[in-house]
C-alpha positions in Angstrom: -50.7 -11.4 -37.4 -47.2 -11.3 -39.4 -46.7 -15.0 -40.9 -42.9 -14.1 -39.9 -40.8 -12.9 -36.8 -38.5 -9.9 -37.6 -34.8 -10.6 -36.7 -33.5 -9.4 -33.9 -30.0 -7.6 -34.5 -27.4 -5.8 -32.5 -28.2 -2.1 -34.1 -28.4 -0.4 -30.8 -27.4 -2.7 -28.4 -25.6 -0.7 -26.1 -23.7 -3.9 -23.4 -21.4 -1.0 -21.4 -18.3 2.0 -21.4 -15.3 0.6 -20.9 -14.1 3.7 -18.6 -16.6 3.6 -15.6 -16.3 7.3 -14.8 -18.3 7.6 -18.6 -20.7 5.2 -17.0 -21.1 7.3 -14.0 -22.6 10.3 -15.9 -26.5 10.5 -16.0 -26.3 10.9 -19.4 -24.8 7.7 -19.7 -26.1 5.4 -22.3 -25.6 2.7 -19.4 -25.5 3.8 -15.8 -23.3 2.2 -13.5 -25.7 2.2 -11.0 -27.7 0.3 -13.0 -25.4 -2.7 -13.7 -23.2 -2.9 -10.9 -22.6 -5.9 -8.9 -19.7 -6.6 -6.5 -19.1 -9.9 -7.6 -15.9 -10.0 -6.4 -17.5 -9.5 -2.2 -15.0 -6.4 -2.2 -16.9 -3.8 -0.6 -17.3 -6.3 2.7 -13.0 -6.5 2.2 -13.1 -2.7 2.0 -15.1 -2.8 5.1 -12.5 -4.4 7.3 -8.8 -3.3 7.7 -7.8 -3.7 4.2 -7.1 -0.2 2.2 -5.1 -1.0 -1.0 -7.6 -1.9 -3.6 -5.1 -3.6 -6.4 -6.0 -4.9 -9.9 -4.4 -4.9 -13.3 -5.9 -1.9 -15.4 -9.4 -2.4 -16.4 -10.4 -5.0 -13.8 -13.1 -2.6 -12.2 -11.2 -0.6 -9.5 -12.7 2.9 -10.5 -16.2 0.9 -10.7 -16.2 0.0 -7.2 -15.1 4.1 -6.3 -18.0 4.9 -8.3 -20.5 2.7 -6.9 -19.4 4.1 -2.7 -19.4 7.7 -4.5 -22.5 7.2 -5.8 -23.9 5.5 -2.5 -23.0 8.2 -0.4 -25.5 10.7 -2.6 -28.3 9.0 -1.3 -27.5 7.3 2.0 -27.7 10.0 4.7 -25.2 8.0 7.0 -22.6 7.6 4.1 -19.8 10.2 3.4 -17.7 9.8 0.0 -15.3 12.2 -1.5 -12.7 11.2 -4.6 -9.2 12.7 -4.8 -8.5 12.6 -8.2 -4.7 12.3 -9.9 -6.0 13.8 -12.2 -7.3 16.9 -10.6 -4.2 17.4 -8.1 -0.7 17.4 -9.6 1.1 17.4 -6.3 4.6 17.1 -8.6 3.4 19.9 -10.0 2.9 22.1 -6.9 5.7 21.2 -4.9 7.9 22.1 -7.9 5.8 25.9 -8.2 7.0 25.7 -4.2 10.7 25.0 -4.7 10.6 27.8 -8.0 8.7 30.4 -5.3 11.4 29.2 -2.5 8.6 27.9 -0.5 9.2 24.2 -0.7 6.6 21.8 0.3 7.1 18.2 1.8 4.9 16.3 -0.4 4.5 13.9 2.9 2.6 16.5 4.4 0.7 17.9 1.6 -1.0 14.5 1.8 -1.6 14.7 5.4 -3.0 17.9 4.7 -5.3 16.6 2.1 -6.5 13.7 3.9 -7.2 15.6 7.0 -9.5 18.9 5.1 -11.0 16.3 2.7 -12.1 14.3 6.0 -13.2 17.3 7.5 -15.1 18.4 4.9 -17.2 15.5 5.3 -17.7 15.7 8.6 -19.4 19.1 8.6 -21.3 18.1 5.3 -23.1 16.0 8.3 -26.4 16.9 9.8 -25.5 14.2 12.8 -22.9 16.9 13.6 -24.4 20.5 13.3 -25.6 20.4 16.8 -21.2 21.1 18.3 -21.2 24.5 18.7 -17.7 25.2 16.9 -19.1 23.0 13.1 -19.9 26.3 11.7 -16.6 27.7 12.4 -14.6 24.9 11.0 -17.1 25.3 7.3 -16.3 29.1 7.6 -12.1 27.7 8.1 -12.8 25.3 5.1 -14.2 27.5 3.0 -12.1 30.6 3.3 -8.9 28.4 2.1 -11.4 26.6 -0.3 -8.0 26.8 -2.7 -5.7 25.6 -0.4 -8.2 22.5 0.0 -9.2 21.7 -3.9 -5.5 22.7 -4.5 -6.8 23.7 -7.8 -3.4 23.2 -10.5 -4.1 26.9 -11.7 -5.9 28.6 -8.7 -2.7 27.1 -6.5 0.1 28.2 -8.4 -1.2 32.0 -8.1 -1.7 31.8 -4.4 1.6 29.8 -4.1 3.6 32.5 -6.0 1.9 35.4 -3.8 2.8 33.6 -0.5 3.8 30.5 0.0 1.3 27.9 1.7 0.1 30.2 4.2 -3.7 29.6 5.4 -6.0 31.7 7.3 -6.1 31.0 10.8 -8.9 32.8 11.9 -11.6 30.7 12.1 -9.6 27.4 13.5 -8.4 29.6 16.2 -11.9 31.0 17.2 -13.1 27.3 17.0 -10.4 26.0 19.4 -11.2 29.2 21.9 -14.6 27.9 22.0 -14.2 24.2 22.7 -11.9 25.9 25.5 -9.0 23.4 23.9 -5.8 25.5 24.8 -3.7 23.8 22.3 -3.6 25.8 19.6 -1.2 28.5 20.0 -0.4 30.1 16.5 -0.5 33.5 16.5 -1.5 35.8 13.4 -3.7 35.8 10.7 -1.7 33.2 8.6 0.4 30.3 9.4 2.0 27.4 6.8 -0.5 24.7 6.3 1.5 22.2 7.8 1.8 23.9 11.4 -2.3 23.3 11.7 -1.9 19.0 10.7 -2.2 18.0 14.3 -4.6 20.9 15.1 -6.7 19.9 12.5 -6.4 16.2 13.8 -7.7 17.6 17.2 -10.7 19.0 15.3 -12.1 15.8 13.8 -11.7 14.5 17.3 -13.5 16.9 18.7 -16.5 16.9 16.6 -17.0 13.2 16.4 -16.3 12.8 19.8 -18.7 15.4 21.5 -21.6 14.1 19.3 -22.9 10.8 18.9 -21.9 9.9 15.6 -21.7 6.1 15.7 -24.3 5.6 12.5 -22.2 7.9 9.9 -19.0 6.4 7.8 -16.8 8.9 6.0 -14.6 7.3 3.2 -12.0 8.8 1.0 -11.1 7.6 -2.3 -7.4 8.2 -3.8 -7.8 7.2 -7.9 -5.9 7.8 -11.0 -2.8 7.3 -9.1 -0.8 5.9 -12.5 -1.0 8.9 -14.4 2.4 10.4 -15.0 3.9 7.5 -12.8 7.4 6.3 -13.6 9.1 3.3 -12.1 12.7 4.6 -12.8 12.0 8.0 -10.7 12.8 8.1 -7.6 10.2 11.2 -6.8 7.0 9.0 -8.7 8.5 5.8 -6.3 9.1 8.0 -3.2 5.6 9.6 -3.1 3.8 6.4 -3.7 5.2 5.1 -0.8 4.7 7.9 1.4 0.7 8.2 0.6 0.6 4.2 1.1 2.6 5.1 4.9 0.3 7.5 5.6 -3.0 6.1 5.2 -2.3 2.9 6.8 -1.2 5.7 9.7 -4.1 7.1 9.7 -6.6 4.3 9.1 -4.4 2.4 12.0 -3.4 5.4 14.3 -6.1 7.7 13.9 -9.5 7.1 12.6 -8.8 3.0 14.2 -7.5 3.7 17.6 -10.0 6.7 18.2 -12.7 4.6 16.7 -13.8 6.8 14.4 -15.8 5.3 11.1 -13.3 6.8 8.5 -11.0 5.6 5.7 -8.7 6.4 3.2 -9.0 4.1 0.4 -6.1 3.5 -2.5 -7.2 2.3 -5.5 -3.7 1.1 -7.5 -3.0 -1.0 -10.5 -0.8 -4.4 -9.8 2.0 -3.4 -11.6 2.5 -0.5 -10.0 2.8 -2.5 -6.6 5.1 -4.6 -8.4 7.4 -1.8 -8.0 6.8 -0.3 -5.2 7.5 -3.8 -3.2 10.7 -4.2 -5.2 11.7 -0.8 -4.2 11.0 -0.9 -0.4 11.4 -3.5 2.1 8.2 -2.9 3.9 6.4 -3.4 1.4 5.5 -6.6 0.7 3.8 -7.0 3.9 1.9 -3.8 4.0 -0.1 -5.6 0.4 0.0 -9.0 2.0 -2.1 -7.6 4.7 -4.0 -4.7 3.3 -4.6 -5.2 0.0 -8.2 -6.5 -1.9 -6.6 -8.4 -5.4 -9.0 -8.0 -8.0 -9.0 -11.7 -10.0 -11.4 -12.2 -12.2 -10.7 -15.6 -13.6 -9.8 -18.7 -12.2 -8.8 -22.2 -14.3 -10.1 -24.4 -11.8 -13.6 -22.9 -11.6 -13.7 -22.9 -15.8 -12.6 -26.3 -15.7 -16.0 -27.3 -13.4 -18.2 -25.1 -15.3 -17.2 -21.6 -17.2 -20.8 -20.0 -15.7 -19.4 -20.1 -12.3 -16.2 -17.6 -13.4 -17.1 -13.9 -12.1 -16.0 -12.5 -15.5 -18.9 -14.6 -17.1 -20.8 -13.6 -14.7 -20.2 -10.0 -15.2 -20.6 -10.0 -18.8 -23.9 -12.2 -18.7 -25.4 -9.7 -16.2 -24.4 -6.7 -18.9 -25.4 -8.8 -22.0 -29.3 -9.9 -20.6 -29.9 -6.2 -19.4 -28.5 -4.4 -22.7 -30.8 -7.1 -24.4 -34.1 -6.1 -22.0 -33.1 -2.1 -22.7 -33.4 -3.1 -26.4 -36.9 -4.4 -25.5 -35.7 -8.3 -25.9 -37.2 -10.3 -22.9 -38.0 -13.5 -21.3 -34.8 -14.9 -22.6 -34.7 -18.6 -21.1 -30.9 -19.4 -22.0 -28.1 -18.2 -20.8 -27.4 -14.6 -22.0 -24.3 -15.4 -23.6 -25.3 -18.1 -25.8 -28.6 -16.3 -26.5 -26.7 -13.5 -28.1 -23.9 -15.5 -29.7 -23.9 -19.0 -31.0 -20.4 -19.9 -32.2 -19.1 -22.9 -30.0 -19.6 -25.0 -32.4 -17.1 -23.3 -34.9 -14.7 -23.2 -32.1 -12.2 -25.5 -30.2 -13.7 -25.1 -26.6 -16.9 -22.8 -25.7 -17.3 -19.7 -27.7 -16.9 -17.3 -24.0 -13.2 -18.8 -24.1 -12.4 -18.1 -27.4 -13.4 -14.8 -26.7 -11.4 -14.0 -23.6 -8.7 -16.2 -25.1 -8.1 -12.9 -27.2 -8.1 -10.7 -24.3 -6.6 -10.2 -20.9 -9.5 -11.7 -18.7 -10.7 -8.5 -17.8 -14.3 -6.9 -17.2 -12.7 -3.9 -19.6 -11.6 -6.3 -22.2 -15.1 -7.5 -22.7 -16.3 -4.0 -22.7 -13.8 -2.7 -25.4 -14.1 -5.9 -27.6 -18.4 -5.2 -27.3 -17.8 -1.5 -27.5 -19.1 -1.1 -31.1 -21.5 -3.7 -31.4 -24.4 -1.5 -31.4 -23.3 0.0 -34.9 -23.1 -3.0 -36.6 -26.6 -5.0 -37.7 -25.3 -8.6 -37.3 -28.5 -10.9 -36.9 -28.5 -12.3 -33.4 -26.8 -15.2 -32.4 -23.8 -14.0 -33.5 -21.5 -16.8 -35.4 -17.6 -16.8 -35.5 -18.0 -14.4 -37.9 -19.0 -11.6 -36.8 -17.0 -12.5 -33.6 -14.0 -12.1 -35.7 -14.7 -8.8 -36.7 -15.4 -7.4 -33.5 -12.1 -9.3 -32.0 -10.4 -6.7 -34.8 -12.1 -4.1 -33.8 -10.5 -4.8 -30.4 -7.4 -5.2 -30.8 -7.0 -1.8 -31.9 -8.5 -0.8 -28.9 -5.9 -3.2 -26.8 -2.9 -1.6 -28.7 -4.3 1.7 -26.8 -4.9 -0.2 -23.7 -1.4 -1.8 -23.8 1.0 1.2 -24.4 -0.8 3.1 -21.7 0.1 0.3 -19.2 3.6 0.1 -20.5 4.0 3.8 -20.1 4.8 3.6 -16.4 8.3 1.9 -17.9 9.0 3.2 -21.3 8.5 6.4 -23.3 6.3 6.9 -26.2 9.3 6.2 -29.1 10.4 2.9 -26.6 6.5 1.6 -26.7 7.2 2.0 -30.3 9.9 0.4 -30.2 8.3 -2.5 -28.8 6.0 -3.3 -31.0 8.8 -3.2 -34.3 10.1 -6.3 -32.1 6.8 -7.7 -31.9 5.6 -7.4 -35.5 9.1 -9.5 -36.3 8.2 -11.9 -33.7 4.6 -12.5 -35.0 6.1 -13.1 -38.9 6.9 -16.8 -36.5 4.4 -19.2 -34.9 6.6 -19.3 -32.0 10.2 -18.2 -31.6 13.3 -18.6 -29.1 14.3 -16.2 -26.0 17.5 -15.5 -27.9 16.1 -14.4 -31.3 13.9 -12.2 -29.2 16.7 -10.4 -27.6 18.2 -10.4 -31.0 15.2 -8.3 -32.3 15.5 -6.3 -29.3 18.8 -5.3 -29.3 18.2 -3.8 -32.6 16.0 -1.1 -31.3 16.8 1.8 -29.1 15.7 1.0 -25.0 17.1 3.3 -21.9 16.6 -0.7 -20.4 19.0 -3.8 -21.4 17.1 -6.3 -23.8 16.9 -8.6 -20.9 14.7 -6.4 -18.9 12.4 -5.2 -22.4 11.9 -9.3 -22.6 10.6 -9.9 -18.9 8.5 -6.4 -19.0 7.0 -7.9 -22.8 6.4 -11.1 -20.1 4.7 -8.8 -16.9 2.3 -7.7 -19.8 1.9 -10.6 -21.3 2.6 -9.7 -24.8 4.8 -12.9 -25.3 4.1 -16.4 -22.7 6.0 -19.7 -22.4 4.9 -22.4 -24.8 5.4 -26.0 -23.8 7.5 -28.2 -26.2 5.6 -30.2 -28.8 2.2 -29.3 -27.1 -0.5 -26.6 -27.4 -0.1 -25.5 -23.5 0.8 -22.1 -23.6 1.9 -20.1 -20.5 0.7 -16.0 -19.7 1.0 -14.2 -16.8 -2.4 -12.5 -16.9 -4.2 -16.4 -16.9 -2.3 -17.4 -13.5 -2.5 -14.5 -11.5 -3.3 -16.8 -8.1 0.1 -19.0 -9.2 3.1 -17.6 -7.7 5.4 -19.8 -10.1 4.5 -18.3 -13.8 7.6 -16.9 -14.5 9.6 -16.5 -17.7 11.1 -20.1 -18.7 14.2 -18.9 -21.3 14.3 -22.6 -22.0 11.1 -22.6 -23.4 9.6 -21.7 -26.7 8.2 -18.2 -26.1 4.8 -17.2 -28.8 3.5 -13.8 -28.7 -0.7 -13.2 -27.2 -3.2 -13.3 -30.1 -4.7 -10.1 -29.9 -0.8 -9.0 -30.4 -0.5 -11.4 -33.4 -3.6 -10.0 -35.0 -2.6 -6.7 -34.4 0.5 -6.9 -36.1 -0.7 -8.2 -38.7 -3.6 -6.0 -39.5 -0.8 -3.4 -39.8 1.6 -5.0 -41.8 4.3 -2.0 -43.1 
């Protein structure tokens, strides 16, 4: 029997990805389905009427995705596809349209997407196979299999040949044989937006000549910020129209016909920041559709930081990375078995923590990201905290200018942070000397607006006269009255602070 225990370290311990798609691969180091939890009850939200899932980047929006995604793999009743950003450029197509002189309304391009990608999970069904006319409608789907992944490269050839002209044939033959007279096109190929109400009369069709009452179909819109702009009109405009047309069809169609199908939105806050500036119907379409994804709440870390649903979350990562490693029957709570640091710190050592983030799950997964190359002995002491808070922030500079991108170009991100590494050379500074700084860099914006955008983000909050109180968006995001006070002191976010000064010119 050895006379001494051998320290346990951090060498290996693997606590999460920050990007939950990375998590979602089975050769994930650790699997989503492993650690997820909804503890935010939104998949009961996304149950009811409510479509617009809304959270500032990195609070767990394309985790939640993943988890129905991965659901529906092995529930025979559940139907999930994703419709990725990423994977359709619809900018991109409708310009190849207008160059080819086939122009393409991008309103019904999504009605056209919505409506195949539905389809396509309804005859993915075995419930369904019994209607005589499914196999047609595969045969449809899969001889304008282009037309329906709408492929960036694939689309641009068949664009250029023709125009968005699908093949008719087997729609047609599907309509004869359901002896629905509607559909009156003529030809081998029509334009894809002259079959949107035929394909409507389709899924109604099929799900109402067989009993389908057990099977729910869901579609997933992500990625939605990538190459989004809040000072173009065509970003703006066709945010708006996909957010109109999925309440139309979750409301109109799939609702009224009682069918079990939804389109889903999954969209970062600041986005809807300016889509609800920029439209007047806006701002009740989020007040009643919309899932907010808040992860932290003052009052409930004022009765007891365990009952916060971030500490939650990471305590739930923390005591299963320490299990993988082979560390069990851990009788404390997970965070205080793997770091011991409160003492050395003004409140507990969880808050100085997130104190250095933006209170979200992804934070806590970037600032824990590389903790499984370093051999710190566990509990971890202020320390080695500190080192892995700099090894976050660079990771938060990243996180940062990709959030401000939606606003600025890459040279005005830059930009930003010249004005910030002068701010940081002061403990706290004035709303005027700030737009001083400002003005002294090149913006498309007036300093005024660079000062309230620094604010959304909270780069900079308001600091209370003579007091410690300090003031970020981010903390507050249930208060409706955290807004820029020019009056007050302004001091820039500590993970900003230690940035800037790790990279001192």
């Amino acid at each position: 029997m050895a006379l001494f225990k051998t320290k346990e370290t951090t060498k290996n311990l693997f606590i999460g990805i920050p990007e939950a798609e990375a998590e979602a691969n089975v050769k994930a180091r650790v699997k989503l389905e492993d650690v997820f939890s909804d503890y935010l009850d939104v998949i009961p939200e996304i149950e009811t009427e409510k479509f617009l899932l809304v959270g500032r980047k990195g609070s767990g929006k394309t985790a939640v995705g993943q988890h129905l995604f991965k659901k529906a793999k092995v529930d025979p009743n559940y139907f999930c596809d994703f419709v990725r950003k990423s994977d359709i450029d619809l900018e991109h197509l409708v310009q190849v349209s207008i160059n080819e002189g086939h122009e393409i309304e991008k309103e019904l391009l999504y009605k056209w997407i919505i409506l195949t990608r539905i389809l396509k999970l309804i005859v993915q069904n075995y419930a369904v196979e019994s209607h005589s006319g499914v196999k047609l409608l595969k045969k449809f789907l899969d001889k304008n299999s282009g037309f329906i992944k709408l492929d960036r490269y694939e689309i641009k050839e068949q664009i250029t040949a023709g125009g968005f002209t699908v093949f008719i044939e087997f729609l047609s033959r599907f309509f004869r044989a359901s002896g629905n007279k509607t559909f009156q096109i003529k030809g081998e190929k029509a334009p894809f937006y002259k079959l949107i109400p035929h394909l409507e009369d389709a899924i109604l069709d099929v799900l109402t000549s067989v009993e389908d009452n057990d099977n729910s179909y869901l579609l997933i819109f992500d990625d939605l910020d990538i190459e989004f702009k809040a000072n173009k009109t065509e970003s703006v405009d066709s945010l708006l129209n996909l957010i109109r047309i999925t309440k139309h069809y979750n409301n109109n169609f799939f609702s009224d016909n009682d069918i079990n199908a939804k389109v889903l939105l999954l969209l970062r806050n600041d986005i809807s920041d300016v889509l609800i500036k920029k439209s007047a119907d806006m701002a009740k379409i989020f007040s009643s559709y919309s899932i907010p994804l808040v992860w932290y709440e003052h009052d409930l870390y004022r009765r007891d930081e365990n009952l916060l649903k971030l500490k939650q979350f990471i305590d739930s990562r923390i005591l299963k990375a320490l299990n993988q490693k082979g560390i069990k029957n851990i009788e404390k709570n997970p965070w205080n078995y793997l770091i011991d640091a409160t003492d050395q710190v003004n409140e507990t050592s969880f808050k100085y923590i997130i104190n250095h983030t933006f209170y979200s799950p992804r934070d806590l997964l970037l600032l824990f990201k590389s903790i499984h190359k370093f051999n710190f002995e566990i509990p971890l002491q202020l320390n080695e905290l500190n080192i892995l808070i700099g090894k976050y922030a660079e990771e938060a500079k990243g996180e940062i200018d990709n959030a401000m991108a939606i606003y600025l170009n890459h040279e005005e991100i830059g930009n930003v942070w010249k004005v910030l590494n002068e701010t940081t050379k002061r403990q706290c500074f004035t709303y005027q000397f700030l737009i001083e700084k400002i003005a002294e860099q090149k913006f498309e914006y007036d300093p005024s607006f660079i000062v309230l955008l620094m604010f959304e983000y909270s780069l900079i909050g308001n600091k209370h006269l003579n007091s410690n109180r300090v003031e970020f968006k981010y903390r507050d995001e249930l208060m409706e009255n955290i807004k820029l006070d020019q009056n007050m002191e302004l001091i820039n976010h500590r993970i900003v602070g230690i940035y800037c000064k790790n990279h001192k010119a």
